[in-house]
C-alpha positions in Angstrom: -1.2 -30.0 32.9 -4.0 -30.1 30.5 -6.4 -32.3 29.4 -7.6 -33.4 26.0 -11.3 -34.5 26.3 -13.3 -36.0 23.6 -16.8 -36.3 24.0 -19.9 -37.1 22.1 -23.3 -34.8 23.0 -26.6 -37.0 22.8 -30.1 -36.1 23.0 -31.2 -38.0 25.7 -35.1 -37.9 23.8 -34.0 -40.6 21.5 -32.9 -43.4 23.1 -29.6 -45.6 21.7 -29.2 -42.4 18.9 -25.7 -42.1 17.5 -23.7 -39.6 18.6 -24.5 -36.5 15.9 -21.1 -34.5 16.6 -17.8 -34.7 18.2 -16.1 -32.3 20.0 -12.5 -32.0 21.2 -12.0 -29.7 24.3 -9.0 -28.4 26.2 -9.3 -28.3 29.6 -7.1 -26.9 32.4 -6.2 -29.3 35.7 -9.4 -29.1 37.3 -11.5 -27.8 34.8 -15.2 -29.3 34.3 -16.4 -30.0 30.6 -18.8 -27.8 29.3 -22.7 -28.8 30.0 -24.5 -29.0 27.1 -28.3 -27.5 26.5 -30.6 -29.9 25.7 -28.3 -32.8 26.6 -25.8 -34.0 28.1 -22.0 -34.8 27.8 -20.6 -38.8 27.5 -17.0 -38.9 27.9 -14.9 -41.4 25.6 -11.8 -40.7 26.4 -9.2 -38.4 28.6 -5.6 -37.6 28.2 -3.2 -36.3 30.2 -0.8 -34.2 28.2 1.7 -31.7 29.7 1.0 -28.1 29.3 3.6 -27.6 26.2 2.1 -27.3 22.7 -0.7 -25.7 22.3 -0.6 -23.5 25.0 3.1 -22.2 24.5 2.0 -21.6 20.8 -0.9 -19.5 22.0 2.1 -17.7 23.6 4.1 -17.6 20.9 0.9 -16.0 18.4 0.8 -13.7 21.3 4.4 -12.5 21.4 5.0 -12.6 17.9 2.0 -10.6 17.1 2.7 -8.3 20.0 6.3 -7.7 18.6 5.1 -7.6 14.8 2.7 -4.9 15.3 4.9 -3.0 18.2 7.3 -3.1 14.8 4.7 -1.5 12.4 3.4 1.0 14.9 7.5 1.8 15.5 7.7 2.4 11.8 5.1 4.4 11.4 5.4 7.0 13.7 8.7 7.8 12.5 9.1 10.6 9.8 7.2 9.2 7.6 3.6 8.8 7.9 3.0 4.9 6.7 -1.0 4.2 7.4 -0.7 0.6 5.5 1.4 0.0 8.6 -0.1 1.7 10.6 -3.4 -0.3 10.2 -1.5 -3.5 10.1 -0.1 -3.1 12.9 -3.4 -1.9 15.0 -5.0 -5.5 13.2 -2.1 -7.4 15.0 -2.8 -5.2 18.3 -6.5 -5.8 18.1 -5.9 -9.7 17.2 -4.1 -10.6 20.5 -6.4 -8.6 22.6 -9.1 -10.9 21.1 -7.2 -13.6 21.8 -6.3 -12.8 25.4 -9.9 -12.0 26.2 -10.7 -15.5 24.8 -8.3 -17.1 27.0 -9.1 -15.5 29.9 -12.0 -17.9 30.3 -11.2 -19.5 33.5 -11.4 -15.9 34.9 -15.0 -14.1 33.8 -17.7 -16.0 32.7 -16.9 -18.7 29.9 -19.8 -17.4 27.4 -18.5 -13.3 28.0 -15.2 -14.1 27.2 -15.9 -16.2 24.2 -18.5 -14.0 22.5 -16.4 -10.3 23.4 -12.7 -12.5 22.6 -14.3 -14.0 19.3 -16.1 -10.4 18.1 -12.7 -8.5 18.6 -10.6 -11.5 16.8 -13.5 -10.9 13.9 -12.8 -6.8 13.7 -9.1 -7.4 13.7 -8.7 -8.7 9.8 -11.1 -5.7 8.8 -8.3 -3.4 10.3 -5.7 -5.1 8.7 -7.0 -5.7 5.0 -7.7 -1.4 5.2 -3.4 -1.7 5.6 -2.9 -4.3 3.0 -5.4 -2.1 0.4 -3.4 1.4 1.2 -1.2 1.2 -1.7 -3.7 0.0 -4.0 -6.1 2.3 -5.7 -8.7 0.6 -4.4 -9.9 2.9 -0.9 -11.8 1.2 2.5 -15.4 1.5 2.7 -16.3 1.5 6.4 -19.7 0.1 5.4 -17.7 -3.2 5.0 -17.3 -3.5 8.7 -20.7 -3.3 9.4 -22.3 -5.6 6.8 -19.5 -8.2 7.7 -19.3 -7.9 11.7 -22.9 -7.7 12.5 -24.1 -11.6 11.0 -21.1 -12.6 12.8 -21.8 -11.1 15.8 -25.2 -12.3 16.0 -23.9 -15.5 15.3 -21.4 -15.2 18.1 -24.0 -13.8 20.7 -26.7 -16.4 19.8 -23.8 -19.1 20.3 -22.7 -18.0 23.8 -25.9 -16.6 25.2 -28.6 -18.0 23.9 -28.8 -21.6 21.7 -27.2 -24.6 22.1 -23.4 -23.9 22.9 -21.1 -25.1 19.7 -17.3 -24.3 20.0 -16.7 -24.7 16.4 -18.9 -21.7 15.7 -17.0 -19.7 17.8 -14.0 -20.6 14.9 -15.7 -21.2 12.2 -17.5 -17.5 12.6 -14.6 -15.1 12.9 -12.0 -17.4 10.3 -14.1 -16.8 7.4 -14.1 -12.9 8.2 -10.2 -13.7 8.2 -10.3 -15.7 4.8 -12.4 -13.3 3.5 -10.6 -10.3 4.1 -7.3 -12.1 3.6 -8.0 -13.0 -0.2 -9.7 -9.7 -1.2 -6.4 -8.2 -0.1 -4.5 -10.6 -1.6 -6.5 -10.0 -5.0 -6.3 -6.0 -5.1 -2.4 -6.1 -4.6 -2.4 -8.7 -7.5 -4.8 -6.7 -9.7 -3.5 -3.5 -8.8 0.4 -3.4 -6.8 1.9 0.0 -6.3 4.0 0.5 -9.6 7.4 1.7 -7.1 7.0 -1.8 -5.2 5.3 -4.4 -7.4 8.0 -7.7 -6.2 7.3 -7.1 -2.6 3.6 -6.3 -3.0 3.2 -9.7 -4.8 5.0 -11.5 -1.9 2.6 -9.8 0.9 -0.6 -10.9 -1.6 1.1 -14.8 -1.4 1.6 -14.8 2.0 -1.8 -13.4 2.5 -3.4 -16.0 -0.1 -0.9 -18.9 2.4 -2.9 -17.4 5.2 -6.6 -17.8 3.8 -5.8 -21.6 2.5 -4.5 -22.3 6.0 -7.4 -21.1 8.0 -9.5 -22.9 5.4 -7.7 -26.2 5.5 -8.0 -25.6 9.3 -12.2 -25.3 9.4 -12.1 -28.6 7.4 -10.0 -30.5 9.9 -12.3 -28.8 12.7 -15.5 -29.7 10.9 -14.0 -33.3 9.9 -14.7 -32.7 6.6 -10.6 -33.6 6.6 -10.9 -36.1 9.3 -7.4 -36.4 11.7 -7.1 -40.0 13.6 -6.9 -39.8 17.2 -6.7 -36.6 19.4 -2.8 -36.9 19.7 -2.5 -36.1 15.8 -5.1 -33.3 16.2 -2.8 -32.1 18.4 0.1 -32.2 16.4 -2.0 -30.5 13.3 -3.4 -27.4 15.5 0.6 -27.1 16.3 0.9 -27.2 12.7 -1.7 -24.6 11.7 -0.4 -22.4 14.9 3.0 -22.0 13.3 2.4 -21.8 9.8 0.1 -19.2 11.1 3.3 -17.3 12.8 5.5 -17.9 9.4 2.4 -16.2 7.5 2.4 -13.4 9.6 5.6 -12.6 9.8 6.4 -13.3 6.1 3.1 -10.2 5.5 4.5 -7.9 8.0 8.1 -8.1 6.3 6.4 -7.9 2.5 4.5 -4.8 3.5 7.3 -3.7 5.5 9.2 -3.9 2.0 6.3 -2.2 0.3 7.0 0.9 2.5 10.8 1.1 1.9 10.1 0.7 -1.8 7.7 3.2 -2.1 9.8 5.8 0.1 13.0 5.1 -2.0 10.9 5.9 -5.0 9.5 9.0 -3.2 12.9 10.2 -2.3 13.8 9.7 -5.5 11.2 12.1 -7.5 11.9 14.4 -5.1 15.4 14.6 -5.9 14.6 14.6 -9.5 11.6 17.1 -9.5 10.6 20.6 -9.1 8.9 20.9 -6.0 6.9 24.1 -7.6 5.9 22.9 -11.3 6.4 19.2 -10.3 8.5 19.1 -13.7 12.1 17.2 -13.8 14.7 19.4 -12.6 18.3 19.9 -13.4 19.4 16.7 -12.1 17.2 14.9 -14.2 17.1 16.5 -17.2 21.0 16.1 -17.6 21.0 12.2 -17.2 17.9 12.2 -19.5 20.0 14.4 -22.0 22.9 11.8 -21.7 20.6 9.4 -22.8 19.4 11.4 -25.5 23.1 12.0 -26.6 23.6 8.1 -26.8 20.2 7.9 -28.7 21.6 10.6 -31.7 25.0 9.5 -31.7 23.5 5.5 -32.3 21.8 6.8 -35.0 23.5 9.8 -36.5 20.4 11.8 -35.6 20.1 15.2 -34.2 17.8 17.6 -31.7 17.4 20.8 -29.9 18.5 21.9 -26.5 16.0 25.1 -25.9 15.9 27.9 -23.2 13.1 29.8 -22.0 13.0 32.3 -19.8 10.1 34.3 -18.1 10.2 38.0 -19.2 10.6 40.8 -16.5 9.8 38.1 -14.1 11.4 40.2 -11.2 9.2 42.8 -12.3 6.0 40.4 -11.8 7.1 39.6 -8.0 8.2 43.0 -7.7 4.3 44.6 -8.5 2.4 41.4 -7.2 4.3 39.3 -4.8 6.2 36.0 -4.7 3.0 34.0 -4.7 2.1 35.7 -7.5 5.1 35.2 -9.0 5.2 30.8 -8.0 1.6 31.1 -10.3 3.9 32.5 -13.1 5.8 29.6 -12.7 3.2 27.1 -12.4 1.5 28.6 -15.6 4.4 28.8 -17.6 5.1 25.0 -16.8 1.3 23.7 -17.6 1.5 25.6 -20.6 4.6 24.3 -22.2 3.7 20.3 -21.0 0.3 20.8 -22.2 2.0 22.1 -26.2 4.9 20.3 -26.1 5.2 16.7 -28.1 5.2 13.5 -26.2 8.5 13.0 -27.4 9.6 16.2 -26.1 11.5 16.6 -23.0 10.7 19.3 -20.2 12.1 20.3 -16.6 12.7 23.5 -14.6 16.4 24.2 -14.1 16.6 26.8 -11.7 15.0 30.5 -11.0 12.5 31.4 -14.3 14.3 28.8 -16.8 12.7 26.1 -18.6 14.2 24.1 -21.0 13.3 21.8 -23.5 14.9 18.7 -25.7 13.3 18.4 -29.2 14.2 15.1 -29.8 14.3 13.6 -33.5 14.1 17.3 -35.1 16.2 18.0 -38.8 19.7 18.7 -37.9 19.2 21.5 -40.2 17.0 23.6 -37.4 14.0 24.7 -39.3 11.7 22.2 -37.5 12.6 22.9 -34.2 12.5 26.6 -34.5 9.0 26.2 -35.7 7.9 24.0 -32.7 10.0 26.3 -30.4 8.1 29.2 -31.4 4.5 27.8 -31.6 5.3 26.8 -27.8 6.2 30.3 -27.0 2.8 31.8 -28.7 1.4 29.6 -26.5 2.7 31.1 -23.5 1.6 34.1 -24.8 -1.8 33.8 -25.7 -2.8 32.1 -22.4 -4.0 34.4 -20.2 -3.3 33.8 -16.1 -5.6 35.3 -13.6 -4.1 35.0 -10.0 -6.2 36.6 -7.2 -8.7 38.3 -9.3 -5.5 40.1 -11.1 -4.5 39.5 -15.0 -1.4 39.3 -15.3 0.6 39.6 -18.7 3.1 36.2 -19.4 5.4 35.8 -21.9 9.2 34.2 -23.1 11.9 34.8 -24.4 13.7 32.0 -25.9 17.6 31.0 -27.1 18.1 27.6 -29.0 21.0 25.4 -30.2 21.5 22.3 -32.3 22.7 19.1 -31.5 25.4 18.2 -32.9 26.0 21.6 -34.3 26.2 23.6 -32.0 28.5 21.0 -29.3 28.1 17.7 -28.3 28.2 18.6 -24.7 25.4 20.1 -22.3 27.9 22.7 -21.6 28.7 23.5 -25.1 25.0 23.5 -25.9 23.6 25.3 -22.8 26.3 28.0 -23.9 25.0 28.9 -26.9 21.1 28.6 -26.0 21.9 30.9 -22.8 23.9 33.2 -25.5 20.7 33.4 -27.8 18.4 33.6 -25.4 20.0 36.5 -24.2 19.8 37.9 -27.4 16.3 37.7 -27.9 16.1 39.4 -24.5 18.0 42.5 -26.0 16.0 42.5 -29.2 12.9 43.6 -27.0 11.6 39.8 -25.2 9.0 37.4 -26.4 11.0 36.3 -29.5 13.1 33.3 -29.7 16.5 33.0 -31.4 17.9 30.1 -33.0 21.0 29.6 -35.1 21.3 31.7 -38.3 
């Protein structure tokens, strides 16, 4: 059973004063009200309510959170390391501990458990805006948890230890930490969403932005700057903040859940489409970019090159200096040719020592391609790589066919590149051949 008790404090020094603040307090069966310093206590009015609402939504925040950031925590110590979850979930963990602490009133002293429960419920949002922030490029400054906890805290300790005891602080103190946190991290993932996951990272900045107008319509009703008729309806409204506080979270904890799953599908994704070495587009991906490239020409009766280079005596160079030697070949060659090539121009890794390129929008008649194929492989030539205090020599040999002159099919094409490139090969490397 609990009791709702609304009382008025007084300062006995002025006699017949008005009451100058109200208070609404939940007591257990048994439970004394508060003494006041400097004071005393006149009570209006007691109900008897059953022990239902507010306590069994204390419970529910406490399960749901429990289960939220078990969730997170789950997720993130699977394969893939997810620290926006990670912290989320440690800011759920953190929350209920504060809360428990607070509730465990009735069994340590009242002001311990409301200054340690109220400093811990303040730390939580810190933890959890450093989750919401992770996929933004916006980093956590642990200065912020100082500059914002230590006010509070004194706030907190002067309010249980030391001045006149006010429950409202003990809200009011660590909610605007919450609001605070809550809309910066709602503004960073509007300002600047991860570019895999932009729909979901929206929904987590709403739900966040849900949260911060909650707890600030909340302080009002608290502070009766929103005044609530009669402690029944004050009842019904903290229900009402409890669960909307529940949807919030759970609506967050689902969006950055989504965030994660986004952002791993898109990671998954590049690296089934990328070099692992170069980190240029492999085979995969160059063949359904040349299928669009194939659409492009045919829409407008345009043509371009499909070009093949190949690292000479690259079995030599891992042969002399080593296969890590040999993966800086590789690397050079690649930062070379994207650093020369157009914008336009298309470049991946397909396999071993073989680049290839797509000239897009070059003459059908081949003069302008073999120009830009050959300034691309002077390049390769005149930059010098130095691996491991070693020079080592680089250079290409390169084979190059015509779209749609030479086939209209990669296989047609990559034929009779791989034909001329081995051609150049036999004419003594570091030449390029294109058709005659």
């Amino acid at each position: 059973m609990t009791r709702i008790i609304l009382v008025q404090k007084i300062r006995p020094e002025v006699p017949d004063q008005a009451p100058d603040s109200r208070d609404i307090w939940h007591l257990d069966e048994g439970e004394r009200a508060p003494e006041t310093r400097g004071g005393h206590v006149a009570l209006c009015q007691t109900l008897r309510t059953p022990m239902g609402r507010n306590d069994t939504l204390n419970v529910a925040i406490l399960l749901m959170n429990v289960l939220l950031g078990g969730l997170c925590l789950g997720v993130a110590r699977g394969g893939r390391d997810a620290p926006a979850l990670r912290y989320w979930g440690w800011g759920l963990f953190v929350y209920t501990f504060g809360l428990l602490t607070v509730l465990s009133a009735p069994l340590v002293p009242r002001p311990v458990a409301y200054f340690f429960g109220n400093a811990v419920i303040s730390w939580a949002p810190l933890i959890s805006v450093r989750g919401l922030i992770w996929h933004t490029p916006t980093r956590f400054r642990h200065r912020w948890v100082a500059i914002a906890l230590v006010p509070v805290i004194s706030v907190l300790a002067w309010n249980n230890f030391v001045g006149e005891f006010r429950p409202l602080v003990n809200i009011v103190a660590p909610t605007l930490i919450a609001i605070a946190a809550f809309a910066f991290g709602a503004l960073k993932l509007m300002t600047g969403p991860p570019a895999d996951a932009r729909a979901a990272a929206r929904l987590v900045a709403v739900a966040c932005l849900v949260a911060a107008g909650v707890w600030s319509l909340r302080l009002l009703v608290l502070s009766r700057l929103l005044p609530v008729a009669g402690p029944e309806n004050t009842q019904l409204v903290s229900a009402a903040f409890a669960i909307a506080q529940i949807l919030v979270s759970v609506a967050a904890t689902f969006g950055l859940l989504a965030v994660e799953v986004r952002s791993m599908e898109a990671s998954l994704r590049r690296a089934a489409t990328s070099d692992a070495l170069t980190g240029l587009p492999n085979r995969l991906a160059v063949t359904e970019r040349f299928d669009q490239e194939v659409a492009r020409a045919t829409r407008l009766s345009a043509s371009f090159a499909f070009l093949l280079f190949d690292v000479d005596h690259f079995k030599k160079v891992n042969d002399l200096h080593g296969h890590l030697t040999g993966d800086a070949v590789l690397r050079h060659v690649g930062a070379v040719l994207m650093a020369n090539k157009r914008t336009e121009d298309v470049l991946a890794r397909i396999g071993g020592d073989e680049f290839l390129l797509l000239l897009v929008g070059v003459h059908p008649t081949a003069n302008e391609a073999v120009v830009l194929a050959d300034r691309l492989r002077l390049r390769v030539q005149d930059e010098r790589l130095s691996h491991e205090n070693k020079d080592v020599t680089v250079t290409v040999s390169g084979g190059l066919a015509m779209y749609p002159s030479d086939g209209s099919t990669w296989e047609a094409l990559f034929a009779t590149a791989d034909g001329r490139l081995y051609g150049s090969k036999n004419a003594g490397r570091n030449r390029l051949s294109g058709p005659s």
